[in-house]
Structure formats: structure tokens, C-alpha cells
Backbone bond lengths (Angstrom), bond angles and torsions (degrees), N, CA, C in turn:
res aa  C-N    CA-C-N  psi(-1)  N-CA   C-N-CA  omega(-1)  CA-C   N-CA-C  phi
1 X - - - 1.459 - - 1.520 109.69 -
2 X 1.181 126.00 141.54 1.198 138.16 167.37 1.475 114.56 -57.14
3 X 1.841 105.95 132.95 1.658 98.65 -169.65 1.429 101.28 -89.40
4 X 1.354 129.89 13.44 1.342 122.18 -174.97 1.755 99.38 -138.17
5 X 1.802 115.32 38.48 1.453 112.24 161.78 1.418 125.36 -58.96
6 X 1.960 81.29 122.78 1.654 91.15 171.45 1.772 109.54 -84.64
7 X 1.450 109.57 -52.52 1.387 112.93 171.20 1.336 121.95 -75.29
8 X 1.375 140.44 131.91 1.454 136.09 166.53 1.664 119.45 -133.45
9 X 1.079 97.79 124.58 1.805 115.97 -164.61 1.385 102.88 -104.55
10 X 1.701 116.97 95.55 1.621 98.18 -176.32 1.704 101.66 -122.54
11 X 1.141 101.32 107.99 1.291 103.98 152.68 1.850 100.60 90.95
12 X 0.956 137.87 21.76 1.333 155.85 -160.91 1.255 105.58 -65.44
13 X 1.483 127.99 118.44 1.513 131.37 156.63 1.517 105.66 -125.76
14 X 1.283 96.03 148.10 1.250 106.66 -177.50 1.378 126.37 -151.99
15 X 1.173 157.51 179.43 1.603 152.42 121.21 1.639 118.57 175.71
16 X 1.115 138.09 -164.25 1.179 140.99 -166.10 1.421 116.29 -103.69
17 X 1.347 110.55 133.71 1.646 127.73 -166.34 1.786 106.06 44.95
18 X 1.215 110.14 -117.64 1.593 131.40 -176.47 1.937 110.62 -87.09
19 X 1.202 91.83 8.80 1.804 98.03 -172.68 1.627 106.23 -122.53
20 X 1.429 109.01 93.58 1.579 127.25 158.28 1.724 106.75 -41.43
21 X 1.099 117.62 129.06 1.788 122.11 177.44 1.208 85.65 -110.83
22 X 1.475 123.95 -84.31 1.386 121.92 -132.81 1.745 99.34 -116.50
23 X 1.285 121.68 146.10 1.614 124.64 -167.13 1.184 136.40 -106.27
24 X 1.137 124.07 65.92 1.627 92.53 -167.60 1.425 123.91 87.78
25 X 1.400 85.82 29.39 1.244 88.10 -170.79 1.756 115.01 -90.69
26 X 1.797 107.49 173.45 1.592 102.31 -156.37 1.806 94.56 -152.57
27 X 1.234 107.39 108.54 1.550 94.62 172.51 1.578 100.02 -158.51
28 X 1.297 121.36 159.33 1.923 128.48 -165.91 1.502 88.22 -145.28
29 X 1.313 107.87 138.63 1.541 132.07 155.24 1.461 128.86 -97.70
30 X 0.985 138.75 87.69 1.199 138.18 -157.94 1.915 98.40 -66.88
31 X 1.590 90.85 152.05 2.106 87.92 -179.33 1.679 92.43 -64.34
32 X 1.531 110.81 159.19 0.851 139.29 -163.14 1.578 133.22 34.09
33 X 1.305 103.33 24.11 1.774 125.16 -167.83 1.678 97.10 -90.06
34 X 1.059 118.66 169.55 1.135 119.71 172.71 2.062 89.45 -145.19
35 X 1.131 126.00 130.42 1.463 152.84 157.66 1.580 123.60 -75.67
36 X 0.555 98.66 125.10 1.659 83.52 174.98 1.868 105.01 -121.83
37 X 1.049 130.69 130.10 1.319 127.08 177.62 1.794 111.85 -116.64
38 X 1.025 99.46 108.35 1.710 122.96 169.35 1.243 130.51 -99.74
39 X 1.561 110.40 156.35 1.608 109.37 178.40 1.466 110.24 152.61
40 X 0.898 132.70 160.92 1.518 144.11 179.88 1.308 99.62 -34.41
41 X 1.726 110.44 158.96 1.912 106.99 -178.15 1.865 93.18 -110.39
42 X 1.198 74.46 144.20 2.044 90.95 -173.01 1.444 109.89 91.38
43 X 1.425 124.75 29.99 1.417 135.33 157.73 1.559 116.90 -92.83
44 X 1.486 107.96 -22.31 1.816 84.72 -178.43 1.844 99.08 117.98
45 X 1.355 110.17 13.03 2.206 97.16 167.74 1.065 78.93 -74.82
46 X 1.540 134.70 -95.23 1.379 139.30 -162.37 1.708 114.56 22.48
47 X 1.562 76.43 -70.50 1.913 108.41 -155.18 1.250 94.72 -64.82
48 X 1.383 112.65 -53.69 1.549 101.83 -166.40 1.541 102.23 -71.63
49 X 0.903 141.41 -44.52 1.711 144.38 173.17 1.568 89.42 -23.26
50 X 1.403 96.57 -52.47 1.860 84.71 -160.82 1.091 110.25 -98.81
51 X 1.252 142.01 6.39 1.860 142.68 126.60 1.090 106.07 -47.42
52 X 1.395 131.30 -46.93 1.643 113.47 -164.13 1.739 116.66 -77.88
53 X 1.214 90.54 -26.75 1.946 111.57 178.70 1.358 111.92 -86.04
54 X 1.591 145.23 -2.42 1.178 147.60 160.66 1.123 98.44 106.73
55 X 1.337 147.50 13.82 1.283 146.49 -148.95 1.748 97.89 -116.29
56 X 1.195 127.67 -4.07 1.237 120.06 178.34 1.954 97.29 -161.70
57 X 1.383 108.90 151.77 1.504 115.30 -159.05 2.217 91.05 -88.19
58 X 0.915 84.89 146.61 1.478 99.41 166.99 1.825 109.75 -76.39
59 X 1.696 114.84 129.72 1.399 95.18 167.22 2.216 114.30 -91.94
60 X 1.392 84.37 -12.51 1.530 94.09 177.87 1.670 113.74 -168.33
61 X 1.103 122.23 151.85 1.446 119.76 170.58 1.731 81.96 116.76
62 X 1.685 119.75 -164.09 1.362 146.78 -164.18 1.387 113.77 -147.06
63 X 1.045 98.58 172.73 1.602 92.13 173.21 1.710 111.64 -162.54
64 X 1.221 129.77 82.78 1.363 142.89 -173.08 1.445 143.08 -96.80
65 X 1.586 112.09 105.50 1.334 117.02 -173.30 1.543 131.80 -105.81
66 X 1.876 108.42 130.62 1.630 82.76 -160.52 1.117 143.22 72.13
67 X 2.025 97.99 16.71 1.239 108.58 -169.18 1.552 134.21 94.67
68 X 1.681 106.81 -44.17 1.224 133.42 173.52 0.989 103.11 -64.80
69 X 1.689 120.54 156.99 1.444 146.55 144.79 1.277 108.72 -82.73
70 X 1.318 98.77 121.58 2.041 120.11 179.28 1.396 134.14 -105.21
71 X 1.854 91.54 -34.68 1.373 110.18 -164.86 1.996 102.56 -72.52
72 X 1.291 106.98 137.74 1.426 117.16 -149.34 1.396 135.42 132.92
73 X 1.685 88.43 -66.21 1.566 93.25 178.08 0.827 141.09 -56.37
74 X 1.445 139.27 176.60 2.061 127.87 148.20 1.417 110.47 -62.01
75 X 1.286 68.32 142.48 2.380 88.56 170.44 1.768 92.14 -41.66
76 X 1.267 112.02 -76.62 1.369 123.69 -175.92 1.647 103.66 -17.97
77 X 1.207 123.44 -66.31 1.540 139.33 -132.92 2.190 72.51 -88.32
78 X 1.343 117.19 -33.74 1.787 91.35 173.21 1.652 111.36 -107.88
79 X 0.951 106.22 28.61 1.385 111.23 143.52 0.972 123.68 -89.01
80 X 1.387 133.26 -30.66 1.137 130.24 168.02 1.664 119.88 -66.27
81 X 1.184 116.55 -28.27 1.327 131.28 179.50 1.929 111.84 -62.79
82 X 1.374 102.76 -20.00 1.578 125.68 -146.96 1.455 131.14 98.15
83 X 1.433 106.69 -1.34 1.768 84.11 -164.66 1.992 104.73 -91.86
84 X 1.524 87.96 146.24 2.007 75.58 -179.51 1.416 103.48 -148.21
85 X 1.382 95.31 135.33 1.409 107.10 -168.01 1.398 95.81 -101.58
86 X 1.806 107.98 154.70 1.851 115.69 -174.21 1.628 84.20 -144.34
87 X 1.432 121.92 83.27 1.007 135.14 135.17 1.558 140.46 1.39
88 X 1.455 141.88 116.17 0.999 112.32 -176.50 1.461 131.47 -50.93
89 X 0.930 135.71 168.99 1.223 140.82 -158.34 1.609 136.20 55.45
90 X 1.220 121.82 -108.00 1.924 98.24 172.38 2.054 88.78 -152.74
91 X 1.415 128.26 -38.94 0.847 112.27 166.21 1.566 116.58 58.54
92 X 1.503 106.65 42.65 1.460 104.56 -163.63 2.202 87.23 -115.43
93 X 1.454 87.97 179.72 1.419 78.55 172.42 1.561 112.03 -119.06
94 X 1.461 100.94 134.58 1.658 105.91 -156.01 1.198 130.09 -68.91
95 X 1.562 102.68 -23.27 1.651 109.04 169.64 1.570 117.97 -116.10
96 X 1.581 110.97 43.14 1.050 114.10 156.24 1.524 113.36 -100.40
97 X 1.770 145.87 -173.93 1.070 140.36 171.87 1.522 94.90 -89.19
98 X 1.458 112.76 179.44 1.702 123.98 161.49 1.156 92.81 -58.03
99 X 1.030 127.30 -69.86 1.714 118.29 -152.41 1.374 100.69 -42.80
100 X 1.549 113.38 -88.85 1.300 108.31 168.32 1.741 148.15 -3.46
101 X 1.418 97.48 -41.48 1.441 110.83 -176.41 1.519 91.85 -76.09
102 X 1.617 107.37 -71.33 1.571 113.21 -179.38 1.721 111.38 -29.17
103 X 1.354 120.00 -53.77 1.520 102.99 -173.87 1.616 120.70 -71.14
104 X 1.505 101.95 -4.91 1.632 107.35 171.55 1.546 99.71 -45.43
105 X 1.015 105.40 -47.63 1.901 111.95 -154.68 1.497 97.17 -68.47
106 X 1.507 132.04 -2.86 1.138 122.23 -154.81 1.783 100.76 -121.64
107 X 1.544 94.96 9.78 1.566 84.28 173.51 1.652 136.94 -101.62
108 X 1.370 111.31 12.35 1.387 127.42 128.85 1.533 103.04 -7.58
109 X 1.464 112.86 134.03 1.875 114.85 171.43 1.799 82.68 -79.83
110 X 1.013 142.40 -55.23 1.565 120.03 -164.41 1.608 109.03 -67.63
111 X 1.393 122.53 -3.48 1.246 98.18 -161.08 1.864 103.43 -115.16
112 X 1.303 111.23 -2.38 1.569 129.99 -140.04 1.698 73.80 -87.67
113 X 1.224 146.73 -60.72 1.604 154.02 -122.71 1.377 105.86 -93.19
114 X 1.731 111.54 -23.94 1.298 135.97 -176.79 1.391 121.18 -104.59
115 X 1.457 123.15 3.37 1.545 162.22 155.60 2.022 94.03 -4.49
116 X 1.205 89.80 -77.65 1.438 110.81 -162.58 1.577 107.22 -60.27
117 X 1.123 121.39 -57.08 1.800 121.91 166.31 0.999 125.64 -49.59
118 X 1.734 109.01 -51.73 1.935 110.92 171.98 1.577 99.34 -47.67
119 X 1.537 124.41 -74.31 1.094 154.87 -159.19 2.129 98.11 -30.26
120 X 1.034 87.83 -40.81 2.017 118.99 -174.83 1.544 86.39 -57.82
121 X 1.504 97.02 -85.59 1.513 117.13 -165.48 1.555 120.41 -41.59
122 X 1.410 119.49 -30.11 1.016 140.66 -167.15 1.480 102.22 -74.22
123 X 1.308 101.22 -41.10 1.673 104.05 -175.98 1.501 107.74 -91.96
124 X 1.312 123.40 -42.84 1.175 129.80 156.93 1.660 111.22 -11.95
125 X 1.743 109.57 -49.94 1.806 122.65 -147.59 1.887 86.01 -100.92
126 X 1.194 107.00 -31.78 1.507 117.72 174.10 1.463 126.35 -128.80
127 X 1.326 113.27 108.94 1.358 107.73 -154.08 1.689 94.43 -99.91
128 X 1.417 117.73 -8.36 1.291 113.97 171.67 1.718 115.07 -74.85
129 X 1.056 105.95 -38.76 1.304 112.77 -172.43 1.868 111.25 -52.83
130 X 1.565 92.95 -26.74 1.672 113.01 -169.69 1.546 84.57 -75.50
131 X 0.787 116.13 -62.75 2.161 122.37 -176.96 1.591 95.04 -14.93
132 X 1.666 96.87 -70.69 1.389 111.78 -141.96 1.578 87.74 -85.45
133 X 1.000 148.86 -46.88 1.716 149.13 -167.79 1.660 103.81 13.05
134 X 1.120 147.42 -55.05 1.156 145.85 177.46 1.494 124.62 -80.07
135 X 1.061 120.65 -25.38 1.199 125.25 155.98 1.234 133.65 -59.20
136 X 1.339 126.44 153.20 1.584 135.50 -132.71 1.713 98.98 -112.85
137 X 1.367 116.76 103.87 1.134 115.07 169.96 1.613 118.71 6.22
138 X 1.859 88.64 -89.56 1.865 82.58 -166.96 1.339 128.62 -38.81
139 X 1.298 125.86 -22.51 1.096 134.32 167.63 1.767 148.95 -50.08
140 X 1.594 71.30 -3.47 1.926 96.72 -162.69 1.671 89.71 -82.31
141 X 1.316 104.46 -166.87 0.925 124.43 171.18 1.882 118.87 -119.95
142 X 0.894 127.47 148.20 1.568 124.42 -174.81 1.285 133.57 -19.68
143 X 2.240 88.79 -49.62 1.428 102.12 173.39 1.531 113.36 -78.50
144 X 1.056 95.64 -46.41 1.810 103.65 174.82 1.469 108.92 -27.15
145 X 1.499 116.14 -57.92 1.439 132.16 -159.34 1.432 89.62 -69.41
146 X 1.390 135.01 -72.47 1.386 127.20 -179.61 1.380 121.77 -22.74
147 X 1.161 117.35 -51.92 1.426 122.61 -159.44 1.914 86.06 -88.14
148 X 1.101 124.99 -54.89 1.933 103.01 176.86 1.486 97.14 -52.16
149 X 1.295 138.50 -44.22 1.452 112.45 -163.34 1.887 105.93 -71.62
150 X 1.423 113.22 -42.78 2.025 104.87 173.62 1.118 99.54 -55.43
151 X 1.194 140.44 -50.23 2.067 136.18 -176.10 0.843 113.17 -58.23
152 X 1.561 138.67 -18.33 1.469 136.99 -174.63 1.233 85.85 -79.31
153 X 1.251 107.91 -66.05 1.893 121.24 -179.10 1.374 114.85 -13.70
154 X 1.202 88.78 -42.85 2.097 100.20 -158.21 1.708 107.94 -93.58
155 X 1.493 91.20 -37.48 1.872 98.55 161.64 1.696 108.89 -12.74
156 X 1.368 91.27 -72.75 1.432 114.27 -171.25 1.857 126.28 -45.97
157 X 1.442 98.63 -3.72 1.487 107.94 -151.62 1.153 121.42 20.82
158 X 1.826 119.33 87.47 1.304 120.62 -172.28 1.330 113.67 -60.04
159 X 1.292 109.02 161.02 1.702 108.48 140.99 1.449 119.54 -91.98
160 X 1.599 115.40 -33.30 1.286 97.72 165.29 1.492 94.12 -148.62
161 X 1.668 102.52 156.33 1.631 104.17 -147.59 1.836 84.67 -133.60
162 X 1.509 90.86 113.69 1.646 109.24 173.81 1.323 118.77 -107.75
163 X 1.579 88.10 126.01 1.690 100.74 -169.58 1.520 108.24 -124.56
164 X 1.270 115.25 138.73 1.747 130.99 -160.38 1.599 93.22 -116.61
165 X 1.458 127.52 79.39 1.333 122.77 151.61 1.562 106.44 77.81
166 X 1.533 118.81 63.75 1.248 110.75 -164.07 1.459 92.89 -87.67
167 X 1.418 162.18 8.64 1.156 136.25 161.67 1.768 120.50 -122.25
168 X 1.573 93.49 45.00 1.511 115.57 153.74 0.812 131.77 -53.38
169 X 1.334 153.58 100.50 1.418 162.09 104.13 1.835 93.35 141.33
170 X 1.471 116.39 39.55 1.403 121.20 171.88 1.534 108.42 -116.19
171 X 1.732 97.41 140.40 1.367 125.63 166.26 2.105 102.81 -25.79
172 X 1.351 123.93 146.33 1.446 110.82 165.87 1.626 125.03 -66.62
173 X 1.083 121.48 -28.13 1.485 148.08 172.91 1.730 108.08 -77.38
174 X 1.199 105.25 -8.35 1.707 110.89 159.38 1.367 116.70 -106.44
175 X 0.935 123.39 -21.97 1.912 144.34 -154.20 1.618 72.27 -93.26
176 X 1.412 119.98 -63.43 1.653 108.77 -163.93 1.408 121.14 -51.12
177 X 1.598 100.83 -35.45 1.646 103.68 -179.00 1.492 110.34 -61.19
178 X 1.465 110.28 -49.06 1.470 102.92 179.51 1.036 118.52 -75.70
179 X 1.401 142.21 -28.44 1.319 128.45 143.47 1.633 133.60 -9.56
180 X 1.215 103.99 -89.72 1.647 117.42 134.98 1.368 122.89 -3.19
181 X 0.540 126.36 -38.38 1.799 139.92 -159.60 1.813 106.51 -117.50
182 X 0.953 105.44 -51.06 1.551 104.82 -176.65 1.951 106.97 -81.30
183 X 1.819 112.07 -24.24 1.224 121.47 155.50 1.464 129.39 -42.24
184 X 1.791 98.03 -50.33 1.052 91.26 -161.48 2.067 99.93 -91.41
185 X 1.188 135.58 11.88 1.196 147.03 -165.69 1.773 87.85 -102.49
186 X 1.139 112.91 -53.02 1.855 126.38 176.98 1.597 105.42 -42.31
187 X 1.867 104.06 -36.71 1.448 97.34 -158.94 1.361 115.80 -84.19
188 X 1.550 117.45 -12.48 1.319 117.17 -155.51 1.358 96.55 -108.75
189 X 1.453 144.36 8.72 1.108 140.20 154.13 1.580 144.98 71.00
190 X 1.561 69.76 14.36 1.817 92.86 178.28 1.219 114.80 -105.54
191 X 1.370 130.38 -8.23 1.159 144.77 166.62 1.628 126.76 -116.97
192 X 1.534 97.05 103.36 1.713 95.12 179.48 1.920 107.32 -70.41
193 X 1.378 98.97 145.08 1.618 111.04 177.34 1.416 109.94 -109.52
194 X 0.962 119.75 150.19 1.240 140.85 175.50 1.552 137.00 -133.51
195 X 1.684 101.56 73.06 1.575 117.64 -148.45 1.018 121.50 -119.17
196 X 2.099 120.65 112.36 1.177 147.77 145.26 1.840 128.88 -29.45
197 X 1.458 91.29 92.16 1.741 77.22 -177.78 1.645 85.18 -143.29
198 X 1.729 95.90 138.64 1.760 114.24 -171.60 1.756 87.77 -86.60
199 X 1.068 126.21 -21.11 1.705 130.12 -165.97 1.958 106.46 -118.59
200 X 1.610 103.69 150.75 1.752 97.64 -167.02 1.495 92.00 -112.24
201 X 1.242 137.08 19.52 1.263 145.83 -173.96 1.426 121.48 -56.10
202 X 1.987 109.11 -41.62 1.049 98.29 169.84 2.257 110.83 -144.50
203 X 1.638 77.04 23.82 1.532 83.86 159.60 1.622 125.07 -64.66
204 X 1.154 115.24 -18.22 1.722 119.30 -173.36 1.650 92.06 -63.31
205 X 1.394 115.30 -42.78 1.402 119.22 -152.42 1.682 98.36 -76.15
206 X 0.636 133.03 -44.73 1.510 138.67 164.54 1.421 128.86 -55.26
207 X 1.555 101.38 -71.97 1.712 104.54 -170.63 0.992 141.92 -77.59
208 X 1.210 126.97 174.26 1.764 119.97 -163.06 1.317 86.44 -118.75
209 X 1.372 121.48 -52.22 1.083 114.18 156.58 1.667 130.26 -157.51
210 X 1.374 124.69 177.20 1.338 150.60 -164.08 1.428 112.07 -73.35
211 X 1.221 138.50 163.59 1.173 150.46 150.58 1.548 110.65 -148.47
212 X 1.227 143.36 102.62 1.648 121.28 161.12 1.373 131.02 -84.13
213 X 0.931 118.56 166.89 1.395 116.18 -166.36 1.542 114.98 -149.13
214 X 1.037 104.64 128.54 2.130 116.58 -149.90 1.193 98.82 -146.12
215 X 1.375 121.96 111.56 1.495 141.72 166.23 1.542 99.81 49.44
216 X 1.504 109.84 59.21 1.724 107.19 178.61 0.750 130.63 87.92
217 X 1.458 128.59 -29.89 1.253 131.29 -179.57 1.911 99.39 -119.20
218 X 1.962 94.79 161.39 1.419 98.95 167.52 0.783 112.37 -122.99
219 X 1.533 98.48 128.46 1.575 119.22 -144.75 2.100 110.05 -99.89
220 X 1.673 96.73 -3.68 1.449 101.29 167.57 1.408 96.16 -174.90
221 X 1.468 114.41 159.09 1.574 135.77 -178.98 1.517 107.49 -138.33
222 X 1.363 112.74 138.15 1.785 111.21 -174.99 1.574 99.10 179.50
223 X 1.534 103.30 172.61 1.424 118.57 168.83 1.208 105.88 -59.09
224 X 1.246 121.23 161.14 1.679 139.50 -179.60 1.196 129.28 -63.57
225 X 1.792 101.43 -30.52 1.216 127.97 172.49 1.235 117.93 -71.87
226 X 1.584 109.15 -48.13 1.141 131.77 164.68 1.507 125.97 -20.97
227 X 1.431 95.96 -74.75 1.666 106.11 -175.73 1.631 102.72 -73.79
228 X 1.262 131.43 -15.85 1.645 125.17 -146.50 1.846 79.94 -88.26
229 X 1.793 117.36 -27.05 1.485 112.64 -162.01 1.283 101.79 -83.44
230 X 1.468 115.19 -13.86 1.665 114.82 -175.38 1.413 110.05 -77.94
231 X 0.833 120.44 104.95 1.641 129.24 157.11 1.503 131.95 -17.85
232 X 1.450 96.71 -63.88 1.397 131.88 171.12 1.274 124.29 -61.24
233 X 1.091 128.92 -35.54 1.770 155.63 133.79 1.329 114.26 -43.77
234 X 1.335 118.59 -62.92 1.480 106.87 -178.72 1.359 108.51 -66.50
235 X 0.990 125.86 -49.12 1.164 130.89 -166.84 1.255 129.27 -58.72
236 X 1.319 118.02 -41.81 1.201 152.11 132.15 1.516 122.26 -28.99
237 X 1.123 110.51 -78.32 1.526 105.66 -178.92 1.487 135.53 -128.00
238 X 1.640 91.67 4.21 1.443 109.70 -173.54 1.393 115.00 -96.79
239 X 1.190 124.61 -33.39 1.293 140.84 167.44 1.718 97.72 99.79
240 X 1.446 109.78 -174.61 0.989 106.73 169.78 1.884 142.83 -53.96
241 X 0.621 105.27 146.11 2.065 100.44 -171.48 1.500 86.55 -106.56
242 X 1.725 87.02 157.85 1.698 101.90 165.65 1.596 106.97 -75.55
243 X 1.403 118.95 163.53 1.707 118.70 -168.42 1.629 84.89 -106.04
């Protein structure tokens, strides 16, 4: 465990109505760490993403940030704290412009005053998004939409920035851009990540480290290198690697 955890996952159960998903589960983000959590799809990242973000009730275990106890609250009430979850898919609103969508993320009372700099930076990290700024969501294109939904994210100046499978149902030559982009947010270390990927293709490039996660539970945690040399792991739950 990290001696300077911002996130702490102890003992976590969770799932919908009378149906336990995920077990007992146990995982810490150290500040400025980035995690990556992998594993077969229909195991339970999802779920827990949305236990840890207020988005689903705990049936047992805690859930502690910064030291604090969280698990309970509204999503809302840890947004305010920093934490922000970017969901699979894009979840943007379609007949607003980029601009618009992007300052959604900025309505946080800490984040609203700082509007104009995020707003900078954002385009700064995406210079397409600056192109299109007036243009109307639906209009984007898949990748387009991805990258307004991580910028909304960042609006916010997270403290820790949770991402649910950001290169879902994208071209490979789009997956790279956001790659890229969520890399270079990993590198500067002011923002812990907290990242969902069913594939290990381009977790090396990111993480510090691993967690997998197999029928609810995570069933191992390690360097990147680590798991990519295990056999038994990849094979198992990582799927294939590039050679």
C-alpha cells in the first residue's frame, strides 16, 4: 500500500438489489499514482467505480479519501471533495456546444472561479476541441466526444480522476490519442487516476501500477511489468499483449 494513500478501498461489497458483484474488495491509490484496474468484462470494475464515486450503496466494507470516510455520501457531495468519475461512454449533452459541455465539469463551488484557466488548459491538452468550441456535441465524432467527456473531467481540477474504459468502442488511432492525453495528466502528478481497462495494451504506458479483478474480487496487485511477465495472469485475465 502506498504510504501517502489518497484513495482507500477496504473491504468493499457491493452490487444490485439481492445480487453481490464485487467482494471484499481492497485497493489504495497513492496521491499522484495512477492504478489501473483490469480483468475480464462482466466481473464488477464498473460496479466498483460506481461504489467508490457514491453512485452505488456499499453492502459492507468502507471507502476512504484523504484519510476521510466517504462511503455514504452523494456522488455530488465527492465531487466536491475532487473526485470525478468519466463513465463509460461520453454522456455529454448533445445539444449543448463543447464549450458548454466542458464548463458543466466546472460547476463544483471550488471549481466554478477557476472556469477560465481549466477552460485554457483543456484546450491547451486538446487543441481540437478549441477548433470545434462552438459546435454542438452531437455533431462530434466518437473520438471527439471522448476527449470533451476527459476535459469535462479535468474542468474540475481533480484530485483524483476516474475513468471507466476510456477506449471503448474507438477506432485504434483514436484510443492512441486518448492514451496520450490521459499519459500525459498521469505524468505530472498532481492528479491521482483511477483506470478501468478490460484490455493491457496500453496500461504499461500509464501505470504505476496493476490491480486485477476476477469474479469480484482482486485477485492480484503488482508492477506492470510484473503481471505482463506472469503467464498465468495474462492469460487468464489479461488477454492477449502486443509481442
Amino acid at each position: 500500500m502506498p504510504a501517502d494513500a489518497l484513495l482507500e478501498v477496504r473491504g468493499v461489497s457491493c452490487g444490485y438489489g439481492e445480487t453481490t458483484i464485487v467482494r471484499n474488495a481492497e485497493l489504495t491509490v497513492g496521491a499522484g499514482e495512477t492504478l489501473c484496474l483490469v480483468g475480464p468484462n462482466g466481473h464488477g470494475k464498473s460496479t466498483l467505480l460506481r461504489a467508490i464515486t457514491g453512485l452505488l450503496p456499499l453492502s459492507a466494507g468502507e471507502v476512504r479519501f484523504g484519510g476521510e470516510r466517504i462511503d455514504g455520501r452523494a456522488a455530488e457531495q465527492l465531487t466536491e471533495l475532487g473526485i470525478v468519475h468519466i463513465p463509460q461512454g461520453d454522456h455529454l449533452f448533445p445539444d449543448l456546444t463543447v464549450e458548454e459541455n466542458l464548463l458543466m465539469g466546472a460547476f463544483p463551488k471550488g471549481a466554478w472561479k477557476d472556469r477560465g484557466t481549466a477552460l485554457d488548459e483543456v484546450f491547451a491538452r486538446f487543441p481540437k476541441l478549441k477548433d470545434r468550441r462552438r459546435q454542438r456535441a452531437r455533431t462530434l465524432s466518437g473520438g471527439e466526444r471522448r476527449m470533451v467527456a476527459i476535459g469535462r473531467g479535468l474542468m474540475r481540477q481533480p484530485r483524483l480522476l476516474v475513468i471507466d474504459e476510456p477506449s471503448l468502442g474507438l477506432a485504434p488511432v483514436i484510443v492512441e490519442s486518448v492514451y496520450e492525453i490521459i499519459a500525459g495528466v498521469a505524468a505530472q502528478r498532481t492528479t491521482s487516476i483511477l483506470l478501468v481497462e478490460e484490455n493491457f495494451t496500453h496500461v504499461e504506458e500509464v501505470a504505476d501500477r496493476v490491480s486485477v479483478l476476477e469474479m469480484g474480487r482482486i485477485v492480484r496487485t503488482g508492477l506492470p511489468a510484473e503481471l505482463a511477465d506472469d503467464a498465468a495472469v495474462t492469460q487468464s485475465y489479461l488477454g492477449a499483449l502486443p509481442s
